[in-house]
C-alpha positions in Angstrom: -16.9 52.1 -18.0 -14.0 53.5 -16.2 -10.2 53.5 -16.5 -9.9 50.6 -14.9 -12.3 49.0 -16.4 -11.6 50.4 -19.7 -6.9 49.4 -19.3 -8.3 46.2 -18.2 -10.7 45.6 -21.4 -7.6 47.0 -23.4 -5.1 43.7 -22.2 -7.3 41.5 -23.3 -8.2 42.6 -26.5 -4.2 43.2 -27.3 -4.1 39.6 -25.5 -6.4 37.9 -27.4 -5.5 39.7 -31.3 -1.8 38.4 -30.4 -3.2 35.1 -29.6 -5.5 34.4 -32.3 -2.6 36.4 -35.1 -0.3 33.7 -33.6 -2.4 30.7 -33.9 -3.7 32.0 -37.7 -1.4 33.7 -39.7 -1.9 36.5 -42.3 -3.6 34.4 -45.5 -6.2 32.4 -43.1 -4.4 29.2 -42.8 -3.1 28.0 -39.3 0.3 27.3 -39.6 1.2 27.8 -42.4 4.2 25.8 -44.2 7.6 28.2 -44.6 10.8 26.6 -46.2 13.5 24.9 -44.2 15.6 27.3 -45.5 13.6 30.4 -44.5 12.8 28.7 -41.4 16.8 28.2 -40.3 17.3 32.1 -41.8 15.1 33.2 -38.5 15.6 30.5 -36.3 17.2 32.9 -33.3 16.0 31.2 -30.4 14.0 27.7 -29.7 13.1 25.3 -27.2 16.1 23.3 -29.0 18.6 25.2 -27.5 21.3 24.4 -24.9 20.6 26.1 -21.1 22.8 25.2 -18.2 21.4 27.1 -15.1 18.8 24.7 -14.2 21.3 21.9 -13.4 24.6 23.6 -13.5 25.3 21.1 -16.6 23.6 21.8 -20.2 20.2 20.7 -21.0 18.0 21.5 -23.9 15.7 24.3 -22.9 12.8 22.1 -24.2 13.9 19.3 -21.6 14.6 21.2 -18.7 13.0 20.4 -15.6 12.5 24.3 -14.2 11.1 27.5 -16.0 12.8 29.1 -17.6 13.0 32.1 -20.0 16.0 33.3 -22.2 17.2 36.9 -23.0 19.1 36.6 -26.2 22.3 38.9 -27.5 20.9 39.7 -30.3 17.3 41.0 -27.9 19.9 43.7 -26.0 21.1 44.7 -29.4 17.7 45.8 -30.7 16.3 46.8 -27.8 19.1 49.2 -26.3 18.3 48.4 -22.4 19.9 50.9 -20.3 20.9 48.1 -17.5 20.3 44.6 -16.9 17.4 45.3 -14.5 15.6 47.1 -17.6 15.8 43.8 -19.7 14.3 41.9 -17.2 11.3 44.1 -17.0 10.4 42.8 -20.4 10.7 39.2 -18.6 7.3 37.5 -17.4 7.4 36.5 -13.9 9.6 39.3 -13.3 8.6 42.4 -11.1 11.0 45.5 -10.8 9.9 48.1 -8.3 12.4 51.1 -8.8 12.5 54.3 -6.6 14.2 56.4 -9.2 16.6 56.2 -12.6 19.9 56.8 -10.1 20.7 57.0 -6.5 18.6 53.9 -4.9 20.4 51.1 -6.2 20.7 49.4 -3.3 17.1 50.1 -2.1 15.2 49.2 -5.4 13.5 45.9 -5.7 13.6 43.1 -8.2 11.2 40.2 -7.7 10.6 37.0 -9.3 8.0 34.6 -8.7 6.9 37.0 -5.4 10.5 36.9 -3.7 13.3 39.9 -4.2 15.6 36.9 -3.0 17.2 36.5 -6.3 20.9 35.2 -7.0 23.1 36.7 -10.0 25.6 34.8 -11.5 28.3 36.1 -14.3 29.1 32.7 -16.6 28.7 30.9 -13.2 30.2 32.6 -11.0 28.1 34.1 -8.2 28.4 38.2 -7.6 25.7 38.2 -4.8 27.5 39.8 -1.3 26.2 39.8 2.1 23.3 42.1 2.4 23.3 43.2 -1.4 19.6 42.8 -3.4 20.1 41.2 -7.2 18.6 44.3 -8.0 21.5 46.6 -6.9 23.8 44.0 -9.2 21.6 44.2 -12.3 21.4 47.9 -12.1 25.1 48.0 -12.0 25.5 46.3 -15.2 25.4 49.3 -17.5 27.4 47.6 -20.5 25.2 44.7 -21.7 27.5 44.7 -25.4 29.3 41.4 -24.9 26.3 39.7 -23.4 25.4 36.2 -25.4 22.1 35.0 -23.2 20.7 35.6 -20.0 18.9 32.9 -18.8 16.4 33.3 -16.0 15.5 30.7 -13.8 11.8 31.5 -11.6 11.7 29.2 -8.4 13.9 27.8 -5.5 17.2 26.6 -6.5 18.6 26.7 -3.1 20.6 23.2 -3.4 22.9 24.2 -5.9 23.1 28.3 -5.8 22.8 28.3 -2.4 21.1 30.8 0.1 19.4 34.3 -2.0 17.9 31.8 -4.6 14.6 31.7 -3.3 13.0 33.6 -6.0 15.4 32.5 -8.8 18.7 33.1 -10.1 19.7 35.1 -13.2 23.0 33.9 -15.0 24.4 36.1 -17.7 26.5 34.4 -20.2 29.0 36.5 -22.1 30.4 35.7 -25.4 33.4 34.1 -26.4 35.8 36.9 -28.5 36.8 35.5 -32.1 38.2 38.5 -34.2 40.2 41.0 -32.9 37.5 44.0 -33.2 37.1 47.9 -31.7 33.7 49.2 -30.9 32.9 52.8 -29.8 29.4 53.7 -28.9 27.7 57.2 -28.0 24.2 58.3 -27.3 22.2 61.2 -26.5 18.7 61.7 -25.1 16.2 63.5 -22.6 16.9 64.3 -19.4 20.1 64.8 -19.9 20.8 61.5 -20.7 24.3 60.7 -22.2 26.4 57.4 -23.1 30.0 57.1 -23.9 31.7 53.3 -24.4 34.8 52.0 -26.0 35.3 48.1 -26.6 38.2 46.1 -27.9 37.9 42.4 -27.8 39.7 39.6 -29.8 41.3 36.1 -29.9 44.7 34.9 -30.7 47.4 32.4 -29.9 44.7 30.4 -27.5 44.4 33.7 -25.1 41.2 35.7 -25.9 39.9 39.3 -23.9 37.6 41.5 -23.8 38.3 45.1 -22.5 35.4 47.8 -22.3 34.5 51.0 -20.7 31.6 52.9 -20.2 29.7 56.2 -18.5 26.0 56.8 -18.4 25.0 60.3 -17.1 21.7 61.7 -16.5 19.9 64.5 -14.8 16.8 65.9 -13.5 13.5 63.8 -15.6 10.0 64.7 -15.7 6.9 62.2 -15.2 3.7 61.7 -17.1 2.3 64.5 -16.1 5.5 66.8 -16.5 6.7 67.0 -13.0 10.4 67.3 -12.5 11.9 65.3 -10.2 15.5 66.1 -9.2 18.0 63.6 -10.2 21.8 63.2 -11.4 23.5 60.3 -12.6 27.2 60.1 -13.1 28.6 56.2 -13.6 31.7 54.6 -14.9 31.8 50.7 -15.8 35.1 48.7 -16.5 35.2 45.6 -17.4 38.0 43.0 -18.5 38.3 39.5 -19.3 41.4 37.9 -20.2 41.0 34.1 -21.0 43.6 31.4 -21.9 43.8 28.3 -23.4 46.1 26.1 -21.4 46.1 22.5 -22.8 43.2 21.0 -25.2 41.7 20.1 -22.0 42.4 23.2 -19.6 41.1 27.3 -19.5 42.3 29.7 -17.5 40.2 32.9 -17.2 40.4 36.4 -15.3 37.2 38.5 -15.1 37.4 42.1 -13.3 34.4 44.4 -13.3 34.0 48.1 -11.5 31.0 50.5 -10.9 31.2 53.9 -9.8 28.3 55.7 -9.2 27.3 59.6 -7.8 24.4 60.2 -8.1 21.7 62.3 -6.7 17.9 61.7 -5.9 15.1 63.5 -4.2 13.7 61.4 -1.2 9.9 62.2 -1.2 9.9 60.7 2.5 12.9 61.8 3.7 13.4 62.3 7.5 11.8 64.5 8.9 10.6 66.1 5.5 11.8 65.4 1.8 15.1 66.3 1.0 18.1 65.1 -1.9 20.0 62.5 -1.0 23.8 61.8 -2.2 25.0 58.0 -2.9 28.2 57.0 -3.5 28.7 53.7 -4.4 31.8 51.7 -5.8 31.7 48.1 -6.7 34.3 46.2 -7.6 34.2 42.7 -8.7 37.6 40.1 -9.8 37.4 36.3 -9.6 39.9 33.5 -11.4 38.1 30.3 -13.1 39.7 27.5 -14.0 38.0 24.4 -16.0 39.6 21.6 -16.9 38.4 18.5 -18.7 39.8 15.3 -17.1 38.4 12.9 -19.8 35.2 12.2 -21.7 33.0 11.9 -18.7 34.4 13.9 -16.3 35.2 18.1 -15.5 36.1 20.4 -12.8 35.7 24.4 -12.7 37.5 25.6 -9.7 36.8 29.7 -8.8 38.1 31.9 -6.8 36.6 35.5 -6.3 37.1 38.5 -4.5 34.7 41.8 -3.9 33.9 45.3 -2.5 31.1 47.1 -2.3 31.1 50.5 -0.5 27.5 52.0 -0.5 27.1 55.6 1.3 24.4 58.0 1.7 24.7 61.1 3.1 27.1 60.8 6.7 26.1 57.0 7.3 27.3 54.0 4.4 28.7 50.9 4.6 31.7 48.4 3.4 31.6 44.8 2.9 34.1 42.6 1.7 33.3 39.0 0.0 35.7 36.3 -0.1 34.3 33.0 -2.4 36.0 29.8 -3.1 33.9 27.5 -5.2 34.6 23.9 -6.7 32.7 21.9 -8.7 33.0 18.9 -10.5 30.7 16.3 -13.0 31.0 13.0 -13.5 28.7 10.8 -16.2 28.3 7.4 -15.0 26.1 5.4 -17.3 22.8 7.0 -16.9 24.1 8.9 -14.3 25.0 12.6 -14.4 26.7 13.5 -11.4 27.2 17.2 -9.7 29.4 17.3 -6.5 30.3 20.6 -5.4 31.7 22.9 -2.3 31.2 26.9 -1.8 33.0 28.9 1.0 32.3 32.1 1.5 33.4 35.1 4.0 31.7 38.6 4.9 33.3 41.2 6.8 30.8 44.0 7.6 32.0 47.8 8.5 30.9 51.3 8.4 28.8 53.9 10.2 25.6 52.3 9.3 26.7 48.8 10.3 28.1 47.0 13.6 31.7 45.8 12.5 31.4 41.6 12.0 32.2 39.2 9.7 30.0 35.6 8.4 31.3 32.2 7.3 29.5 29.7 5.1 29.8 26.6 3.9 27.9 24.5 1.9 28.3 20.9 0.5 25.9 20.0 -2.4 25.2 16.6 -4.6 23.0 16.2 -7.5 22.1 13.7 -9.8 20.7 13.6 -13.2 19.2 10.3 -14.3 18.0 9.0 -17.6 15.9 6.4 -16.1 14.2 5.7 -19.8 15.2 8.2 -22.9 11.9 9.4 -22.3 12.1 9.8 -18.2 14.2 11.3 -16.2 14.9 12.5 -12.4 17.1 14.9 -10.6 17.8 14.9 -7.4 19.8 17.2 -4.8 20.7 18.0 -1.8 22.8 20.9 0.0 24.3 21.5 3.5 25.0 24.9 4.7 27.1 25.4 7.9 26.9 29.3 8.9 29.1 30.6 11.6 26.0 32.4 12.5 22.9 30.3 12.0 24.1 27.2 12.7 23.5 24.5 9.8 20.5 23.4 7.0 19.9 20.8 4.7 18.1 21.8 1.5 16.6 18.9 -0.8 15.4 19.1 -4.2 13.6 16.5 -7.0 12.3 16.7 -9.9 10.8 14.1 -12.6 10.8 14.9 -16.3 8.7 13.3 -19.1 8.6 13.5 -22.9 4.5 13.7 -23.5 6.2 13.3 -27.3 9.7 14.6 -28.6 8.4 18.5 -28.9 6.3 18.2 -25.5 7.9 17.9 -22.1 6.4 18.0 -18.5 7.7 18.3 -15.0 6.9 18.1 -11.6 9.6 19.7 -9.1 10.5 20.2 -5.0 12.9 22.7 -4.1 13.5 23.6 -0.4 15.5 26.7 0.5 17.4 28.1 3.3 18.0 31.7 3.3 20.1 33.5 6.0 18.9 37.8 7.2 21.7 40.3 5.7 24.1 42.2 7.6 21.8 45.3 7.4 18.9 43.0 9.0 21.1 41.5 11.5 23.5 44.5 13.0 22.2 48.1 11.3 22.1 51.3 14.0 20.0 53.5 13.9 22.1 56.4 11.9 18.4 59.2 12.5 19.3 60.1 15.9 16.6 57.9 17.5 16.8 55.3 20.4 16.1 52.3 18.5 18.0 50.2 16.2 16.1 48.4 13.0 19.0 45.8 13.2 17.8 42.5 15.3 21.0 40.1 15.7 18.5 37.5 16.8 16.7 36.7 13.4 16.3 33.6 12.7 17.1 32.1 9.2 14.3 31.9 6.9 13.6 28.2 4.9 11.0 26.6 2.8 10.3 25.1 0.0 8.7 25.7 -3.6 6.3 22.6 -5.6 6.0 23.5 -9.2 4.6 21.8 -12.5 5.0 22.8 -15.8 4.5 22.1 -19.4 6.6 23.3 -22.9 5.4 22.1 -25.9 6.6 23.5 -29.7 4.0 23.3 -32.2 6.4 24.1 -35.0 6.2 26.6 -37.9 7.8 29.0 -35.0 5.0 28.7 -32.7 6.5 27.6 -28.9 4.1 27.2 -25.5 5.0 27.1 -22.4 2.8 26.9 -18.8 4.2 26.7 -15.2 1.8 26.5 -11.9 4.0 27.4 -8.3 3.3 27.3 -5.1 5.5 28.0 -2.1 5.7 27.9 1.8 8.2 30.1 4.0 8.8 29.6 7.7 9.8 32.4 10.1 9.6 35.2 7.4 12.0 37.8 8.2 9.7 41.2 7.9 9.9 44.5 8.9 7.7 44.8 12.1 7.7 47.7 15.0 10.6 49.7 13.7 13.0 46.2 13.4 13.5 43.6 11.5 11.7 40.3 13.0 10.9 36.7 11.8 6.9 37.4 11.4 5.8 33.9 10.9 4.8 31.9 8.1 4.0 33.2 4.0 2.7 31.2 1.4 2.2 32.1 -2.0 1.7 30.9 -5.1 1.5 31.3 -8.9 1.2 30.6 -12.5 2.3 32.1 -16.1 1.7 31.3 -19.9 4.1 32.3 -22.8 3.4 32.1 -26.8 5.9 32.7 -28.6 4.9 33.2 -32.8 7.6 33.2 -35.6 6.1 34.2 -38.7 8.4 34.4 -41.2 12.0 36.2 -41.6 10.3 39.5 -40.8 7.7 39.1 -37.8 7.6 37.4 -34.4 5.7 38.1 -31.6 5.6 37.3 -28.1 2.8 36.8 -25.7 3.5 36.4 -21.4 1.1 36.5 -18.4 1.7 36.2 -14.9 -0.5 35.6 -11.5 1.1 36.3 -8.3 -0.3 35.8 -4.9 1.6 36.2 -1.7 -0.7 35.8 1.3 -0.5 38.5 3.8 1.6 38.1 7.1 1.8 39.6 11.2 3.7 43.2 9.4 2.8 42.8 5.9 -0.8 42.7 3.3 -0.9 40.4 0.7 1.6 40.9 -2.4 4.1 42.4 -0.1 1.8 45.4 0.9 0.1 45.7 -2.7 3.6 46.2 -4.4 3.5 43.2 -6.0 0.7 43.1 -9.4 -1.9 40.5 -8.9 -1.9 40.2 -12.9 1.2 41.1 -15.3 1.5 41.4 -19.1 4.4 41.2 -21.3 3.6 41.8 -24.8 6.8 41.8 -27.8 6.5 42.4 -31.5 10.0 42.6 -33.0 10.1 43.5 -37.1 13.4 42.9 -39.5 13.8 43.4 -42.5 17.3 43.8 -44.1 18.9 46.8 -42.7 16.2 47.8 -40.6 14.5 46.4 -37.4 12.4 47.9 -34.4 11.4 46.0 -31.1 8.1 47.2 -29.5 7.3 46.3 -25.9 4.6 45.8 -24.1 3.9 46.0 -20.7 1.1 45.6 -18.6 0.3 45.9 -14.8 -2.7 45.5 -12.5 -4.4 45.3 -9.3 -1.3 46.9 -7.5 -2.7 48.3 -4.3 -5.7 50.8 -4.5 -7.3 53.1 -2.1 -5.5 52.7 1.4 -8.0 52.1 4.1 -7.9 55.8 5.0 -9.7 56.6 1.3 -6.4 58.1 -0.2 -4.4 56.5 -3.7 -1.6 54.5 -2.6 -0.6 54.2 -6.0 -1.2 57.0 -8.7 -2.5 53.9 -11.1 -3.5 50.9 -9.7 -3.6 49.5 -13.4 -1.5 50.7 -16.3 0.5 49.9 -19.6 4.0 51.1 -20.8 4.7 50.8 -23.8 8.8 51.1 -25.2 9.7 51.3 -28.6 13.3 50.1 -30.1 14.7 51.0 -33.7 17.9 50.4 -35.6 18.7 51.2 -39.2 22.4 49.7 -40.6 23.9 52.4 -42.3 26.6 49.9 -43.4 28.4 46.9 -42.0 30.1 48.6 -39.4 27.7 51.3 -38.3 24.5 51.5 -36.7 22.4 53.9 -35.8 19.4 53.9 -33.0 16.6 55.7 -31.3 14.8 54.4 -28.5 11.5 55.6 -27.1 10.7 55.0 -23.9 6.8 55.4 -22.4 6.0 56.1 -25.7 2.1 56.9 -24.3 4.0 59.0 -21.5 2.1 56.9 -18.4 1.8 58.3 -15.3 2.6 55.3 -12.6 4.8 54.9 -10.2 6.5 51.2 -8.8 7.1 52.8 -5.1 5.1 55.0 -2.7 5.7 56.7 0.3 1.8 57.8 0.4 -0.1 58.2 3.8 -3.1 60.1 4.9 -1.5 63.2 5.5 0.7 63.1 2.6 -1.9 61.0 -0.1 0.5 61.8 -3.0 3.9 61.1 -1.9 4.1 58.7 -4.5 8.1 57.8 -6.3 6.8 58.8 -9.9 8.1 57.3 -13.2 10.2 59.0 -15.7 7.9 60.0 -18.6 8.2 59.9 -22.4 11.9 60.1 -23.3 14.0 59.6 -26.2 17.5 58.2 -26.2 19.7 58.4 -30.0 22.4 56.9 -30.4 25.4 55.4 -32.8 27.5 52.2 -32.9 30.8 51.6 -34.8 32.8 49.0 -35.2 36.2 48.5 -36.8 
């Protein structure tokens, strides 16, 4: 049998050992009983809990009409992610195609359900800019200490998040500060890699904060197979909240957050040969939320936000300004939940790499949430986007929930979407020295819509199911075609997952994901976005605790990226492979913790981008290889 064969006969043994350990525990007797108490000790995270992204209101996760999968505080702490984009690897559905560690933030690719059209919200509060990929945001978030969920939604969600949310939308939830409290934090690892952060957060008097810094450096790294790559990473993160209690009913809160990046990173294309590139790139982030609670059944949240994002590499870059006014307010009415809400928002485009302009959107949206019997229940929506440069779009949505029983819910949904071409796609010159320009200011918007179905049902005694089938439909896809960006017709695609999730007892749970994806092929694209996209993707988690010790391993698994090219080279350097990360913590006391995190513990040899072709049949983007990162937390 052959590696392929032999990686592939691998996943489904781990697949089907983690499947049958869940369903029969150590002793031989499915589902077994364990005490209430016992039972509450480890109760982290169920189906029980509250989620608001689906809706914009909360729901229980068990009754929510959408998929959707939750990143727990207490998962970053054990696991020691380097950035958001790193948790969301472990996250099924979820496909993260990365160049290098540093330099290509804004070039990287984060997928869900097929589409890199993703929207990122920070309690709420949208941080996507014109032209900017939710991959570039999640890799700027470098300080995930603070962090109390990240929900991620897969699917359309156009009519309330607007245009990006094709894919899904990713909504990080920060915690509220009780006790005043320091943190310092420090690591040290290979390739260079250091880690420096300071925290002080607290609450008194009705005004609570949360102040933190922190810089993450890195140089040259080496792949499986001991190739070094250069590389150089030099970041600083700032982040503060200030938050006050007005009235009973009123809170006032202020939420700044910087990046600064240098960094370096060797282009294996480059123009005309390979070469190292220099990025600069400086983010900065500050938006005012207000929420006020007019009476029993009805509240407002009122934001106002203001960005800059300067990206540069080399002698070409780019600036862009965001301006974002947002209202929203919910009123219960009987049965009725209702959601009306406005969004304005403003682009001005500059820079070498870009034609000077500036965009305008608004966009009306209404939703309803109705208990039609406690056991039924249907949402509806619609949105209405006017864009000073594509003219308008209504986007409708429905969905129809029903309790099979009280621990089983199914749903059927519709979500259309309406997603407008970047800056960069619209207006970018050609910054090479050649005659044409990629930019194409006659793109048309892309819309569709997404049908979905799925099923979560918790069996108790820590065992939780879930099951979601998509499929979706895109009209004038904007591709890249002839050297510029063009609408290249229609793409369908479609999908389906299956989580376990398996409690054992205070000590053990583990956690079982697989994904299908299928995106059909279009005019300038082959299917799965040119074999970037796995046909088949594992997520595998076993997280151990036991008093004042606990380790995380993760599992990951990927398959049928794109083989052989037609010209009989490797597009890929593994068209099929598993990496596998491993997470430990030890408590020297109450206010100290020590850590060491292994990362491709097996030292894989893959890569998530190519730049391959039959005269260069390994100009592959390799993966860092095994590395180790140490580290120590103190609080006081």
């Amino acid at each position: 049998m052959g590696r392929t064969g032999s990686r592939k006969k691998l996943g489904a043994t781990v697949a089907a050992t983690l499947m049958f350990t869940a369903l029969y525990p150590v002793g031989g007797q499915a589902f077994a009983a364990e005490s209430e108490s016992t039972q509450d000790a480890v109760s982290e995270h169920s189906l029980d809990e509250t989620v608001v992204t689906a809706t914009r209101t909360p729901v229980q996760e068990l009754k929510a009409n959408a998929n959707i999968t939750v990143i727990t505080g207490k998962d970053i702490e054990k696991r020691h992610y380097t950035d958001l984009t790193q948790a969301l690897r472990d996250v099924p559905g979820v496909t993260v195609n990365e160049y290098a560690p540093a330099g290509y933030n804004n070039t990287n690719k984060l997928s869900i359900n097929g589409s890199d059209a993703v929207v990122v919200l920070v309690d709420g509060v949208r941080q996507n800019y014109a032209g900017g990929a939710g991959v570039s945001l999640t890799s700027a978030l470098k300080d995930l200490s603070g962090i109390d969920r990240i929900e991620v939604l897969h699917g359309s969600a156009s009519t309330l998040y607007g245009s990006d949310a094709k894919g899904g939308v990713i909504n990080i939830i920060t915690k509220k500060a009780k006790n005043a409290k320091a943190k310092v934090r420090a690591a040290y690892g290979s390739f260079g890699k250091q880690l420096y952060g300071i925290a002080y957060e607290g609450s008194e008097n009705g005004l609570d904060w949360r102040l933190k810094y922190q810089k993450d450096k890195s140089n040259d790294f080496k792949d499986g197979h001991g190739n070094k790559t250069p590389s150089a990473q030099n970041d600083d993160s700032v982040n503060v909240h200030l938050g006050k209690q007005l009235s009973k009913a009123s809170y006032l809160a202020f939420n700044l957050r910087t990046y600064q990046d240098e960094s370096r990173y060797f282009n294996v294309y480059g123009w005309p040969a390979p070469k190292i590139e220099d990025v600069d790139v400086h983010h900065i982030a500050g938006d005012l939320r207000w929420e006020i609670q007019m009476d029993d059944t009805t509240k407002n949240q009122m934001i106002y936000g203001r960005s800059k994002y300067d990206y540069t590499i080399g002698s070409s870059g780019s600036t862009i300004w965001t301006t974002k006014f947002s209202d929203q307010l919910d009123k219960q009415i009987g049965d009725h939940t209702l959601t009306v809400g406005f969004d304005f928002t403003k682009d001005d485009t500059q820079g070498s790499s870009l034609t000077n302009t500036g965009l305008i959107n608004r966009s009306f949206y209404l939703q309803d949430q109705w208990n039609i019997l406690p056991v039924l229940n249907l949402t509806a929506g619609i949105r209405h986007d006017s864009s000073s440069g594509f003219g308008s779009h209504t986007s409708p949505s429905v969905s129809l929930g029903y309790d099979i029983t009280p621990k089983t819910h199914a749903y059927v949904s519709y979500s259309g979407y309406f997603l407008t071409p970047t800056p960069y796609q619209l207006y970018a010159k050609n910054t090479w020295g050649g005659s044409v320009d990629p930019g194409n200011p006659n793109l048309k918007a892309e819309s569709g819509n997404t049908q979905e179905i799925g099923i979560a049902h918790d069996f108790g005694k820590g065992l939780i199911a879930t099951a979601h089938y998509y499929r979706r439909h895109s009209k004038d896809r904007i591709g890249w075609s002839t050297n510029k960006y063009q609408n290249v017709g229609d793409e369908d695609a479609h999908g389906w997952d299956l989580q376990l999730a398996k409690r054992f007892d205070s000590h053990v749970s583990v956690r079982l994901g697989y994904t299908n994806t299928h995106v059909d092929a279009t005019e300038s694209r082959e299917a799965n976005v040119d074999g970037y996209l796995p046909k088949h993707q594992w997520n595998i988690g076993v997280d151990y605790r036991n008093r004042a010790f606990d380790s995380s391993l993760l599992v990951r698994g990927v398959f049928d990226l794109k083989g052989k090219d037609v010209s009989g080279y490797d597009f890929f350097p593994a068209k099929n492979y598993w990496v596998v990360d491993l997470g430990m913590n030890y408590k020297v006391m109450d206010t100290t913790r020590i850590y060491l995190k292994i990362n491709n513990l097996f030292n894989q040899f893959y890569a998530e981008q190519s730049a391959a072709d039959p005269t260069h049949p390994e100009r592959w983007y390799t993966a860092p290889g095994r590395s180790f990162v140490v580290g120590v937390e103190h609080s006081f």
